[in-house]
N, C-alpha and C positions, 0 to 999 in steps of 0.2 A: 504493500500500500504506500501510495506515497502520497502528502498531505500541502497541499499549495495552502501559504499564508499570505498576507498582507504582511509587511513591516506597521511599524509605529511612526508617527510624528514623534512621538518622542523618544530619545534616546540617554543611555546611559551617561554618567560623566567618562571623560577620559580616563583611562587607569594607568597601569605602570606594564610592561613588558616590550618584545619585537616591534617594531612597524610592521605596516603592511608588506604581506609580500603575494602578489597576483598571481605567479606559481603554484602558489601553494594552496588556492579555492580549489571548492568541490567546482564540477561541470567544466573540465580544464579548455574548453571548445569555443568557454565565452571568456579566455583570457585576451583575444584582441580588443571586440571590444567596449570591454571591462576599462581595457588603456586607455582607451579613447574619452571614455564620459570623464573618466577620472582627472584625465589630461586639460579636457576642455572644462571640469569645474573647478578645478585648483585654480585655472589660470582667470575664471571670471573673476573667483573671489579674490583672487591679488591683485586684482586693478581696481575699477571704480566701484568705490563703496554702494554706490546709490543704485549703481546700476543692474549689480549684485541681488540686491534686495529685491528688485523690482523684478528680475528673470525668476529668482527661485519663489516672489510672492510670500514675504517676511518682512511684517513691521519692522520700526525702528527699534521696537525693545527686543529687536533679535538680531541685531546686531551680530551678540558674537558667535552666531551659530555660520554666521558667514566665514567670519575671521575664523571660523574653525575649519572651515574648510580648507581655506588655502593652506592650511598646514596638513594637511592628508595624507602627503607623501610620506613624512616623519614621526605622526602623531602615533600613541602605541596605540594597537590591534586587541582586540577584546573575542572571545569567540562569539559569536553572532545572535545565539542565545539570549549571552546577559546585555549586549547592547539593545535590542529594543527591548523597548517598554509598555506603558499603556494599559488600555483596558482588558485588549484580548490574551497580553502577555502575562498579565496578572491573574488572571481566570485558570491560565495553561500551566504555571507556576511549574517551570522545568526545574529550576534550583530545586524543590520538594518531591521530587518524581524519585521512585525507587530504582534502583541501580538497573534491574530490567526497564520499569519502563523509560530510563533514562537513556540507554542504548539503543531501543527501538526509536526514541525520539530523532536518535541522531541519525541513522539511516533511511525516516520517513519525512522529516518534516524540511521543505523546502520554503525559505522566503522571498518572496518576489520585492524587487527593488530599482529604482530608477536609475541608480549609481549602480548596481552589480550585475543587474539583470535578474538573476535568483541566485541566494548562498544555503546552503548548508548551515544547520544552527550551528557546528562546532567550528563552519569555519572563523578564521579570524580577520576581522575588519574593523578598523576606527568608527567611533561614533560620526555622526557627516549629517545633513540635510539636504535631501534633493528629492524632492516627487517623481513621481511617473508624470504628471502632468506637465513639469518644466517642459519648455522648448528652451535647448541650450545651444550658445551658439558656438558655430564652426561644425554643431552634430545633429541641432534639430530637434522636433517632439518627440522625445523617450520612448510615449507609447509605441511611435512606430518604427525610431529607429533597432526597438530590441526585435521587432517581430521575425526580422529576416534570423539572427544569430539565435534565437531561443523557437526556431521554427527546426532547425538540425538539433538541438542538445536535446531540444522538452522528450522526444520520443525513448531515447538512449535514459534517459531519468527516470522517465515514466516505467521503463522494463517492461512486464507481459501483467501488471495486478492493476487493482483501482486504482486510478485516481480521484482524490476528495479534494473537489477545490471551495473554498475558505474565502478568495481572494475576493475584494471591493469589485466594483468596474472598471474604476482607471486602472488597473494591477491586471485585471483579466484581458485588457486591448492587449499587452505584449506577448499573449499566446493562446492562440486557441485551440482545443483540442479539436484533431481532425481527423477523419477516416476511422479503421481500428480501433486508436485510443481512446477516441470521442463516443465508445459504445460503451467503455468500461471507465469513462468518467463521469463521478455524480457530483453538480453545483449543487450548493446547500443554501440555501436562505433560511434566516430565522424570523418570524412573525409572529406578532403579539396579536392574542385575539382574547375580543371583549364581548360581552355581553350587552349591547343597549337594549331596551324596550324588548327585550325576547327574542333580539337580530344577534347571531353573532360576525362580529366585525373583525377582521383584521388588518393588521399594520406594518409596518418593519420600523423600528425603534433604533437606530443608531448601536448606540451604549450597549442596550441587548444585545443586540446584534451579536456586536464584538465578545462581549463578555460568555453566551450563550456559544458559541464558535469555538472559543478557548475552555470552557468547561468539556464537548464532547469531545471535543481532540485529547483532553486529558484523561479523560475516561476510557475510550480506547484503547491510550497507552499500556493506562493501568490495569484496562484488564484483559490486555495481550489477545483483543481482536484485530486479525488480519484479514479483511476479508477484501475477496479477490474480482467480486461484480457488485454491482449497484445494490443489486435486489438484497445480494449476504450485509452492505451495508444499514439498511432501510432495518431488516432482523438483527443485527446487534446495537443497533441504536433502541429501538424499542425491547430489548432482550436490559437495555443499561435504563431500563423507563422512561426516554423521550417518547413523546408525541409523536409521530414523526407519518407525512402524508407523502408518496412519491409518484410521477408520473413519467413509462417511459420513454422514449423518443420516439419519437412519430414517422422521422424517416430515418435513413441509416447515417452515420456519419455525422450524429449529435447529441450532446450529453442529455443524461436522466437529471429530472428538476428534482429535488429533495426537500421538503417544504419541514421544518422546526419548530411545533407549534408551542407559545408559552401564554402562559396568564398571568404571570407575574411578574416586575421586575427585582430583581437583587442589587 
């Protein structure tokens, strides 16, 4: 199984160890380029301040997430795990996961990212700020310049079991799954549903979202379900007592929709 996430807006502080080194990422096929975004935002953020701020879309109280950038090349590398943060990272609490399911995490969970394309939670990268949404220059809209280089890797990642994709929309434009793999991928939505006047209504809630996404993904882990098609999905999601409504693909050559039903927020 392999598990596509979103990253976080927010990231760890800087820590102590190696700089980066691009060699040495999971998916070695998006080490070009990996060079290239990296190349083209070190180099934004070492010229015009203003300018900076305005391509990646950061107020002025963020300032020095810019200024963190241009130190990229030198800053120390953290494994990719403890650098992001957030709601759904909080929910998934890898640091508390048992030594199995901490192993399984590291061979299933992939994060999609603007600056990497997708890493490996163990691998190691600087904390950084760059969406999938930037258009950066000298390289262009993220979204589409990863589509070509994570259109060869995603398949070889993906191997022959599920894939559970997690990811937002701007994160889901730099790959879509196609052919083959797009029969034995299932998108997840999570949806709050209410009761008005005897109607019941549903929503997607942000927050939930996130945090609901990082609870089953932990769950999973923990309890050493692999499962290798949508449908085996859909049974150990309700086998761990989600809700869980799926519908499968209508023609060939595209993922099962997997709907996360909640009533309540945490």
């Amino acid at each position: 199984m392999l598990v596509l996430l979103p990253p976080s807006e927010g990231k760890a502080a800087a820590g102590s160890g190696p700089a980066l080194d691009l060699d040495g990422l999971g998916l070695p096929s998006l080490t070009e380029a990996r060079g290239a975004v990296l190349g083209a935002l070190v180099d934004l953020c070492s010229g015009d301040e203003a300018k900076a701020l305005e391509v990646l879309g950061l107020s002025e109280g963020l300032r020095e997430e810019a200024a963190r950038n241009a130190g990229l090349l030198t800053a120390p590398a953290l494994p990719a795990g403890q650098v992001y943060t957030g709601v759904l990272y909080d929910a998934l609490g890898l640091a508390t996961l048992d030594p199995a399911a901490r192993r399984r995490a590291r061979g299933s969970l992939l994060v999609f990212s603007g600056l990497w394309g997708a890493v490996r939670i163990g691998d190691r990268i600087p904390p950084y700020r760059c969406s999938m949404g930037v258009k950066l220059p000298g390289v262009g809209a993220l979204g589409a310049f990863w589509r070509g280089p994570m259109a060869s890797a995603m398949p070889e990642a993906a191997g022959r079991g599920l894939v559970l994709d997690l990811r937002s929309s701007a994160y889901a434009s730099a790959w879509k799954p196609k052919g083959e793999v797009a029969g034995r991928t299932a998108t997840v939505r999570v949806l709050q549903v209410k009761t008005v006047d005897g109607v019941e209504k549903r929503s997607v809630v942000s927050h939930f979202n996130k945090a609901t996404k990082g609870r089953l993904t932990r769950d999973l882990l923990v309890a050493g379900h692999r499962p290798r098609k949508p449908a085996e999905l859909v049974e150990a999601l309700r086998a761990l007592g989600y809700r869980v409504e799926a519908r499968a693909p209508e023609r060939a050559g595209t993922a099962w929709q997997v709907d996360v039903l909640v009533t309540e927020i945490h």
